[in-house]
C-alpha positions in Angstrom: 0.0 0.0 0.0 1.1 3.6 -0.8 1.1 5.9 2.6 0.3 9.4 2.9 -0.4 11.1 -0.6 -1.9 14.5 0.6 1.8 15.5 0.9 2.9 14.5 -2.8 -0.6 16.0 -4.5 0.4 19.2 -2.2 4.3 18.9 -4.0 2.8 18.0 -7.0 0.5 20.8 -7.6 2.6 23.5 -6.4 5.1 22.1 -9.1 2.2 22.5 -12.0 1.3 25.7 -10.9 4.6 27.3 -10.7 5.6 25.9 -13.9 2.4 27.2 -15.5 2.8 30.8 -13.8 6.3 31.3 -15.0 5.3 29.7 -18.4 2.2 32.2 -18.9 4.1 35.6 -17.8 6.9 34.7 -20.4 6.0 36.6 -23.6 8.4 38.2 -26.0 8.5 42.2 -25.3 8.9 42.9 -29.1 5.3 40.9 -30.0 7.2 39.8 -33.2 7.1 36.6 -35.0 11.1 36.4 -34.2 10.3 37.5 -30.7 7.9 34.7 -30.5 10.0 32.0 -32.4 13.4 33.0 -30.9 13.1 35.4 -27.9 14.8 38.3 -30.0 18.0 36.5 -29.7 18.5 37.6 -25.9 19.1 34.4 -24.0 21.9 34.1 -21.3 24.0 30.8 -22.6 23.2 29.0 -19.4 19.8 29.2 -19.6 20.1 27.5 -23.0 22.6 24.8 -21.8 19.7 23.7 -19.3 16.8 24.1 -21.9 18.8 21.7 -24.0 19.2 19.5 -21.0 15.7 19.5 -20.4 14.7 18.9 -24.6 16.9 15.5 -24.2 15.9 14.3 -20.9 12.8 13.1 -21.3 10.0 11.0 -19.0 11.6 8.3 -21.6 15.1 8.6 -20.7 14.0 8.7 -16.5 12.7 5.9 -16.3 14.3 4.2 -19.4 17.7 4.8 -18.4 17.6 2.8 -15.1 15.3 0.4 -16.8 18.6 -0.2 -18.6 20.8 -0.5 -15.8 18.5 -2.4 -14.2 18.5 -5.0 -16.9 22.5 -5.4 -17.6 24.4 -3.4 -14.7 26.3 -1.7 -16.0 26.8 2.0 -17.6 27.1 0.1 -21.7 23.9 2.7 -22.3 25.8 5.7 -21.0 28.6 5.2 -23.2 26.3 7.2 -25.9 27.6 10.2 -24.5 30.6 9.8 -25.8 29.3 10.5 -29.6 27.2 13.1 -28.3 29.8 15.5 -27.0 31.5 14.9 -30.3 28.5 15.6 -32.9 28.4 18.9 -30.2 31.6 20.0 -31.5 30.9 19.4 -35.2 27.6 20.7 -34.7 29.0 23.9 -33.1 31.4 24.6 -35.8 29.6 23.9 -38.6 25.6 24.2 -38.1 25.4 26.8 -35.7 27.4 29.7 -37.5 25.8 28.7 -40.5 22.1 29.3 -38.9 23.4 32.7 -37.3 24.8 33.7 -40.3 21.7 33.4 -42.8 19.4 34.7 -40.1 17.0 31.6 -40.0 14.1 30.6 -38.2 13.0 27.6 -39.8 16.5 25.5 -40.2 14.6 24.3 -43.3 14.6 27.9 -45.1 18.2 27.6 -45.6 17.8 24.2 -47.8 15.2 26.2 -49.6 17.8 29.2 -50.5 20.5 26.4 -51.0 18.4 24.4 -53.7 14.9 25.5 -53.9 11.2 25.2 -52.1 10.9 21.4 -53.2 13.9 20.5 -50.4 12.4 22.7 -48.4 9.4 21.5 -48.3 10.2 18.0 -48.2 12.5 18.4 -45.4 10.6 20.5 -43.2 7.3 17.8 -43.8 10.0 15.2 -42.5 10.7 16.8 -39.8 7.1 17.6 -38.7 5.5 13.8 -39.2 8.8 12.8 -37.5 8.9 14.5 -34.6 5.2 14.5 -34.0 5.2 10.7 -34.0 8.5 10.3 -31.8 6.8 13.1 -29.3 3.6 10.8 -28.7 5.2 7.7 -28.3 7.6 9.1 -25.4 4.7 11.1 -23.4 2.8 7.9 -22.2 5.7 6.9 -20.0 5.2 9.7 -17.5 2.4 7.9 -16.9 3.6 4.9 -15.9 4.2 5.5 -12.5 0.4 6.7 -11.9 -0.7 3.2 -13.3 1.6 1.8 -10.6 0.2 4.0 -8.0 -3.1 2.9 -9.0 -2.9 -0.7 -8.3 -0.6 -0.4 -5.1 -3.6 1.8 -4.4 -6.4 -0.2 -5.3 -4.9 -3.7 -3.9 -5.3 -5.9 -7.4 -3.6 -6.0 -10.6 -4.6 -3.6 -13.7 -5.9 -4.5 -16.8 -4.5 -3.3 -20.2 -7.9 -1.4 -21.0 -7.7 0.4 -17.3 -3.8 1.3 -18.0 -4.7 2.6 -21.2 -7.6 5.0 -19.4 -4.8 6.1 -16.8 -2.0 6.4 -19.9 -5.0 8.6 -21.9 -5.7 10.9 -19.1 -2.3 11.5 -18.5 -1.0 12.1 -22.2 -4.0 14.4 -22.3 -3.5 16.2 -19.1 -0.1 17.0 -19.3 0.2 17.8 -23.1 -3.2 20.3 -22.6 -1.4 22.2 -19.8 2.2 22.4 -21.6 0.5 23.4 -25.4 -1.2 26.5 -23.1 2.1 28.0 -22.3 3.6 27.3 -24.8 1.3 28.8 -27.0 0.7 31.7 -25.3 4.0 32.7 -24.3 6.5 31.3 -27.1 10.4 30.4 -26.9 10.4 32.3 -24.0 8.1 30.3 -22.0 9.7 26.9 -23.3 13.2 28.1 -21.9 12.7 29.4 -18.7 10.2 26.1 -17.7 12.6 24.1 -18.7 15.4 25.9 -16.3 13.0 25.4 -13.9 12.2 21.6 -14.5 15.9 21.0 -14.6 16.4 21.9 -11.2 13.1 19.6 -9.9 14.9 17.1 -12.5 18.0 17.0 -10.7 16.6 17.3 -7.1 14.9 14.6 -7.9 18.1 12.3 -9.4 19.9 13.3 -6.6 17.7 12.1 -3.7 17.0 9.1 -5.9 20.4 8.1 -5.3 21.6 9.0 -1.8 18.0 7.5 -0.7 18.7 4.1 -2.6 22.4 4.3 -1.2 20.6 4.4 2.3 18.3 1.6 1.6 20.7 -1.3 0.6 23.0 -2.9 3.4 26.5 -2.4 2.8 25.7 0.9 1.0 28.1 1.6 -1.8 30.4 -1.0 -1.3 27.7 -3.7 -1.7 26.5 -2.0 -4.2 29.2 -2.2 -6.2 29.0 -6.1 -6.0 26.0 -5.6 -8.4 27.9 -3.9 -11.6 27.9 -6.4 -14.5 31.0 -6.7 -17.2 31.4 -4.5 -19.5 31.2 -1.8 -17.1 31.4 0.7 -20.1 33.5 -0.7 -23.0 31.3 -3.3 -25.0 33.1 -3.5 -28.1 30.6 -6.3 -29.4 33.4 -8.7 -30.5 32.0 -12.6 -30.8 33.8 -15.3 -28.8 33.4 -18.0 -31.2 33.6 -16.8 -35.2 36.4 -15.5 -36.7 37.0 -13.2 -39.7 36.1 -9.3 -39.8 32.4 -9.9 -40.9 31.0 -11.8 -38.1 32.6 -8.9 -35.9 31.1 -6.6 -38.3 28.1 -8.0 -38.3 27.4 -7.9 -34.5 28.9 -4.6 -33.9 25.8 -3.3 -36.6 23.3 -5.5 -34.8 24.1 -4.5 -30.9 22.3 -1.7 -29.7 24.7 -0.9 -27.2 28.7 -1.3 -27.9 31.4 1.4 -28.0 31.4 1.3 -31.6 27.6 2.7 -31.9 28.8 5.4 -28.9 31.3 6.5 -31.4 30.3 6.4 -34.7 26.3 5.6 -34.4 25.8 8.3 -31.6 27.8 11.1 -33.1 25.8 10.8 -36.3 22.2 9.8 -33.9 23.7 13.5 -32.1 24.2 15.2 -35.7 21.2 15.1 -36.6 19.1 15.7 -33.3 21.5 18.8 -32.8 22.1 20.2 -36.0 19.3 19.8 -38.2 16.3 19.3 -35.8 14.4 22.3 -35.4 13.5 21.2 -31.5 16.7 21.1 -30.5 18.5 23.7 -32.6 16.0 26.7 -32.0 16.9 26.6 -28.8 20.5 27.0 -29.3 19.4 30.1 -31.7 18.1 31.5 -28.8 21.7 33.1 -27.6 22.9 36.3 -28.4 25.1 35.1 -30.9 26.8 32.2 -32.4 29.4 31.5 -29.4 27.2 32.0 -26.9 25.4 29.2 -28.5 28.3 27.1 -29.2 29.0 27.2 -25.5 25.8 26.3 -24.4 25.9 23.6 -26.8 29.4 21.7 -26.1 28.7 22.1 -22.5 25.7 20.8 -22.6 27.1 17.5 -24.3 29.3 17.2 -20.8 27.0 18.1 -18.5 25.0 15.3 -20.2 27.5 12.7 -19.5 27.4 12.4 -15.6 23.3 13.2 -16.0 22.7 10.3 -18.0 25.1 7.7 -15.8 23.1 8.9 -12.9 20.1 7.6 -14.4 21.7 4.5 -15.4 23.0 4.3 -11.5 19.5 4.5 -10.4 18.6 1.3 -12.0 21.6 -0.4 -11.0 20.8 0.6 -7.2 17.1 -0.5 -8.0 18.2 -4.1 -8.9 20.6 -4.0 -5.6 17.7 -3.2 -3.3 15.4 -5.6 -4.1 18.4 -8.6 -4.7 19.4 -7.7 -1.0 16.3 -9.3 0.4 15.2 -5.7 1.6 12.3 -6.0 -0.5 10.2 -8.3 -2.6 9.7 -7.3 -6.5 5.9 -8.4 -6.8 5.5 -11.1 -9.9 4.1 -9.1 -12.8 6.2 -6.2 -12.4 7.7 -5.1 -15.8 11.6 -4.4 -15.8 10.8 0.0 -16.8 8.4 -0.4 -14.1 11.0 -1.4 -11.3 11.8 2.5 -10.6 8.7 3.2 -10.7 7.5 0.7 -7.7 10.2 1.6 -5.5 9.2 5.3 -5.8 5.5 4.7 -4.8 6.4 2.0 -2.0 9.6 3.0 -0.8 10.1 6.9 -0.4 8.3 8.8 2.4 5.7 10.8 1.2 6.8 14.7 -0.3 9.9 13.5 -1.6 8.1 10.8 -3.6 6.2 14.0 -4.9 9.0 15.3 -5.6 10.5 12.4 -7.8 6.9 12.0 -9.4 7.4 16.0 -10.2 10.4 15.5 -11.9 9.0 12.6 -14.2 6.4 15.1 -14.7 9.1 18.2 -15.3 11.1 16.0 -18.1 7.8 15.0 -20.0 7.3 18.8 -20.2 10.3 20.2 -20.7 10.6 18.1 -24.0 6.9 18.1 -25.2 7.4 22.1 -24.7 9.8 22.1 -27.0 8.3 19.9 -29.7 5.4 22.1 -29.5 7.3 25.2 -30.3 9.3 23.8 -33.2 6.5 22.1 -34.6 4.7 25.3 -35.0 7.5 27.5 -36.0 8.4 25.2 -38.6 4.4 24.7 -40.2 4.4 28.1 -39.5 6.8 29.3 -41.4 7.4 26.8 -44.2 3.9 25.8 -45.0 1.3 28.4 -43.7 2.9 32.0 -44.0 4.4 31.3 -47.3 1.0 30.6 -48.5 -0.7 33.6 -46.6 2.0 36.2 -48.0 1.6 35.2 -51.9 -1.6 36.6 -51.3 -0.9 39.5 -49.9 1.1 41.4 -47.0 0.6 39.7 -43.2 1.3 42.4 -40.3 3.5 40.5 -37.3 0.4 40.1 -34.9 -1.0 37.8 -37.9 2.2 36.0 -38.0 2.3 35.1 -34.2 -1.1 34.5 -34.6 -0.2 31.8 -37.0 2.6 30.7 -34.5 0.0 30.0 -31.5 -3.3 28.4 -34.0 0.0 25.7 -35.1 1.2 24.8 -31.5 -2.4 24.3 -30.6 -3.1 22.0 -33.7 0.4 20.0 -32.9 -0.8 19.7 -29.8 -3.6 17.7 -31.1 -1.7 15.7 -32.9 0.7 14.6 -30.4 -2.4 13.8 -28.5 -3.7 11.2 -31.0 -0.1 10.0 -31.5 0.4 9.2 -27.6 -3.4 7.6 -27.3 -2.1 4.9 -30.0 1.5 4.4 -28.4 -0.4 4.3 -24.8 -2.7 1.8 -26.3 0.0 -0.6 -27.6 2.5 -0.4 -24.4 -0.7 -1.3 -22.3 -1.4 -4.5 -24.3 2.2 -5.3 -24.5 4.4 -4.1 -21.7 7.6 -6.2 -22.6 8.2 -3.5 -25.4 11.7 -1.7 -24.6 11.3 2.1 -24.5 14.5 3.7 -25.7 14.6 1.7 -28.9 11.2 2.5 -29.3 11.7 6.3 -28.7 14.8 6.6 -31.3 14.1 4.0 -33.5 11.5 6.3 -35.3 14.0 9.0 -35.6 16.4 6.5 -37.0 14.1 6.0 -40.0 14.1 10.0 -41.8 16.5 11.8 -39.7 19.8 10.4 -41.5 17.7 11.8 -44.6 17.6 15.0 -43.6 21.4 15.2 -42.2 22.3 13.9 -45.4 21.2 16.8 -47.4 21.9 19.4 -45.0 25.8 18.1 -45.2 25.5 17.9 -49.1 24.0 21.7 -48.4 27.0 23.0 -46.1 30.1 20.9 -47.5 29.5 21.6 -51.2 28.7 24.3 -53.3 27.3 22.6 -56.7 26.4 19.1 -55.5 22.3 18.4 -54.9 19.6 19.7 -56.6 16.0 20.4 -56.1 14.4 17.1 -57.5 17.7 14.8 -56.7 17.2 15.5 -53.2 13.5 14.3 -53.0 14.9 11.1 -54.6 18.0 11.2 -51.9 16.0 11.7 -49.2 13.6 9.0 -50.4 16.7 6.3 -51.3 18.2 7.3 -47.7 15.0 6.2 -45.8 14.1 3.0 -47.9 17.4 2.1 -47.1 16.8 2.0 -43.4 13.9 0.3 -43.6 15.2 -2.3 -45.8 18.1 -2.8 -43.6 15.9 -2.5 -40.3 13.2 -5.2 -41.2 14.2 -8.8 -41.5 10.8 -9.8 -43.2 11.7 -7.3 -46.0 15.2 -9.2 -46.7 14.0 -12.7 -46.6 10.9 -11.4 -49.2 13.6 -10.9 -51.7 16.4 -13.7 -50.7 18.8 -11.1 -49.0 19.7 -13.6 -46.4 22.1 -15.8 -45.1 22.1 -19.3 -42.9 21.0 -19.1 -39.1 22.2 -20.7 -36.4 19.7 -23.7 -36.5 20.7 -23.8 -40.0 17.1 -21.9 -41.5 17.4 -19.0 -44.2 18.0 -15.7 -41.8 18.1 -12.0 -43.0 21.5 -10.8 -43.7 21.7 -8.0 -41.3 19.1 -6.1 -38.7 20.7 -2.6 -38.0 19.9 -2.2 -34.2 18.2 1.2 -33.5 21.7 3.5 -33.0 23.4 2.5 -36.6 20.3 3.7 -38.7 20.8 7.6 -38.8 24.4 6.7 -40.2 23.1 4.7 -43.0 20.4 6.9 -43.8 22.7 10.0 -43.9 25.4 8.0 -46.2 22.8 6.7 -48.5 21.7 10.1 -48.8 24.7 12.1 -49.9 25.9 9.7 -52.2 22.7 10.1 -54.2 22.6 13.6 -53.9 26.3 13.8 -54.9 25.1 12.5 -58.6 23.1 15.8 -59.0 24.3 18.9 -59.8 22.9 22.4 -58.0 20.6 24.5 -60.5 22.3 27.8 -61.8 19.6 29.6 -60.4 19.9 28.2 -57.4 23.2 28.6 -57.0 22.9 32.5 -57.9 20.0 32.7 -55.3 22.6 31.0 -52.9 25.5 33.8 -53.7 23.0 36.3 -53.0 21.5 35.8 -50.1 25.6 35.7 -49.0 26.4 38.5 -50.3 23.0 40.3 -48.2 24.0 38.8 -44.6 28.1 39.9 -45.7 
């Protein structure tokens, strides 16, 4: 049974109202569209650094993080950190001044001036259907505790129609209450809430682990008895086949190894930093292209210990209840393990508090995504049409701004009603390959062209990069889907001797195919004189 919850409702609506208050009072002094979108440019780099915290550290990453080290014990998940801080660099050096530069705010308005409105068009789309659908598939897991709560509460187990119920409500709640601030008070809003959630994120973390630490007999040092090998390093090599391609082979088919922290992160961190208008508007918040820079790199190690935190938690987790302390009830999934030990564990207030900061990181990311979303309709797809038929005055345009967050909102909505209605009728499903497995399918498409876009000046053209984009995504899912390969013989012999698909790409290797296939299709097409003229102007104007 769960104790005293007066306390944690008390912690927990102070939290939504404070975040709502700040979130409301926020709205650009200017009343411009660029006020609106970007905060006139006049955001301290720290405040920045913890917005992007707070865009990456979703309800998906609390509680699948230590669902992770729960499972394997060890940090193997953490070691994706490594590629992000060195995508950050890249993305810093080469992006970010870029963006600055042409004045942007729609990332996808450069690919338009680079090669025309069909890439622009088509990349911006991408983006929208992408990150709508990989926004409603992460907000159900905030959820996840309150179903807990519900049958600790109740006494009896919960059936997949009654989780759904509790999932819908929540996906609803929650994304209702973030698409109001967010709407109504812009960039502004999304940044200093999510400076806000941080700090409940990482009060949170930290009692997490000093109260687990408290918990398990022997503290630390029994802990420590519970870390599996590889601590870190998992460099995915097979004991018993020789040759390069078996090693191959399992190093593209392991979701976690050191080669997809290196390689398969830094492109997975590219791409979610440098050409994903959720993340990157934020960085073109700053007053200018260091200040961003800096947020950005340091953001990649701040991220680092954040994330092995996480992982720690679930580690701890599987201590506490192997040390005899506590009995994991039968029927308890392995994401839900966190979860349980919050409800039945913590004394009540703090457990508010950690239930506050599942709340803040489901927020501070679907705050975000609700911005960007409607910057980017806005201003690739709506205002575009509007102003061919005449002038729009800058209240009209913010106008437009708020009407798209409030219709993204909706669709997020639907999106998370079907994810919450598949991970109540199967609960086994992993979240974090889940979560960035549908990036992995377009966002290697739409790196791909913005590299062809940056490193070349007469390479990729307005109808080749349709077809790029196109090749790069039917590559992933060729590659990605073992039923595809064995439909058209690509397959080898299995282990009991059957017909096998040649290769699966786990989740972190797909953004790098993707983005290769891409440019080297768009590498056979040659830029457009006229686009390439458009291109040296627009230059020569922000000289």
């Amino acid at each position: 049974m769960i104790g005293n919850l007066w306390l944690d409702a008390v912690v927990l609506v102070a939290y939504f109202a404070i975040i709502i208050g700040i979130g409301l009072s926020q709205r650009s002094k200017s009343g411009s569209m660029e006020g609106f979108a970007l905060g006139d440019r006049q955001t301290p780099w720290w405040a920045v650094l913890a917005s992007i915290l707070a865009a990456e550290i979703s309800a998906a990453t609390f509680l699948g993080a230590p669902e992770s080290g729960y499972i394997k014990g060890n940090w193997t998940y953490a070691q994706f950190a490594i590629g992000t801080i060195l995508a950050r660099i890249i993305v810093s050096f080469l992006f970010i001044p870029l963006f600055y530069r042409h004045g942007v705010i729609s990332l996808y308005e450069f690919l338009g001036t680079r090669f025309g409105p069909r890439t622009r068009t088509w990349a911006s789309a991408t983006f929208l259907v992408t990150r709508v659908l990989a926004m409603g598939t992460r907000l159900y897991v905030s959820a996840i505790i309150l179903v807990l709560g519900w049958q600790l509460w109740r006494g009896a187990p919960v059936g997949a129609w009654e989780k759904f119920w509790i999932f819908a409500a929540a996906v609803v709640l929650v994304t209702m209450l973030t698409a109001l601030y967010t709407a109504v008070g812009g960039i502004r809003a999304v940044i200093w809430t999510d400076f806000i959630q941080v700090g409940v994120l990482v009060a949170a973390l930290g009692f997490s682990i000093f109260f687990l630490l408290g918990k398990i007999p022997g503290g630390w040092g029994a802990a420590t008895q519970h870390f599996q090998e590889p601590l870190f390093w998992n460099f995915a090599k097979p004991a018993a086949e020789a040759g390069a391609w078996p090693w191959i082979k399992n190093v593209l088919t392991s979701e976690y190894t050191i080669w997809a922290a290196v390689i398969g992160s830094t492109f997975v961190t590219m791409s979610t930093h440098g050409i994903d208008q959720d993340t990157v508007q934020r960085m073109l918040t700053a007053k200018n292209r260091r200040e961003s820079a800096k947020a950005t790199i340091l953001s990649g190690l701040v991220d680092l210990p954040v994330v092995g935190c996480f992982v720690l938690v679930g580690i701890l987790v599987s201590a506490f209840y192997t040390s005899g302390q506590a009995a994991l009830p039968a029927g308890i999934a392995d994401r839900e393990a966190f979860p349980f030990f919050i409800l039945t564990q913590m004394p009540a207030g703090m457990r508010g508090l950690v239930v506050a900061g599942i709340m803040a990181t489901a927020m501070g990311s679907l705050s975000t995504a609700l911005n960007a979303l409607g910057t980017s309709f806005a201003r690739d797809f709506v205002l575009p049409w509007q102003e061919a038929r005449g002038p729009v005055s800058e209240a009209g345009r913010v106008r437009v701004l708020r009407w798209s967050t409030v219709l993204f909102a909706g669709f997020i909505i639907l999106v998370g009603l079907g994810t919450s209605y598949y991970m109540a009728h199967h609960p086994k499903a992993a979240i974090i390959p889940l979560v960035l497995g549908i990036l992995g399918f377009t966002f290697g498409s739409l790196l791909g062209i913005f590299l062809v876009g940056v490193l070349t000046q007469s390479r990729g053209s307005d109808f080749g990069n349709v077809l790029a984009m196109v090749c790069g995504f039917a590559a992933v899912v060729f590659f990605s889907y073992g039923p595809l390969q064995m439909l058209v013989g690509f397959t080898t012999t299995g282990p009991d001797g059957q017909p096998a698909p040649l290769l699966v790409l786990a989740f972190p290797w797909r953004i790098t195919l993707g983005t290769f296939v891409t440019v080297g299709t768009a590498l056979c097409f040659r830029t457009s004189k006229a686009a390439r003229e458009t291109m040296r102007a627009e230059v020569a104007a922000h000289a």
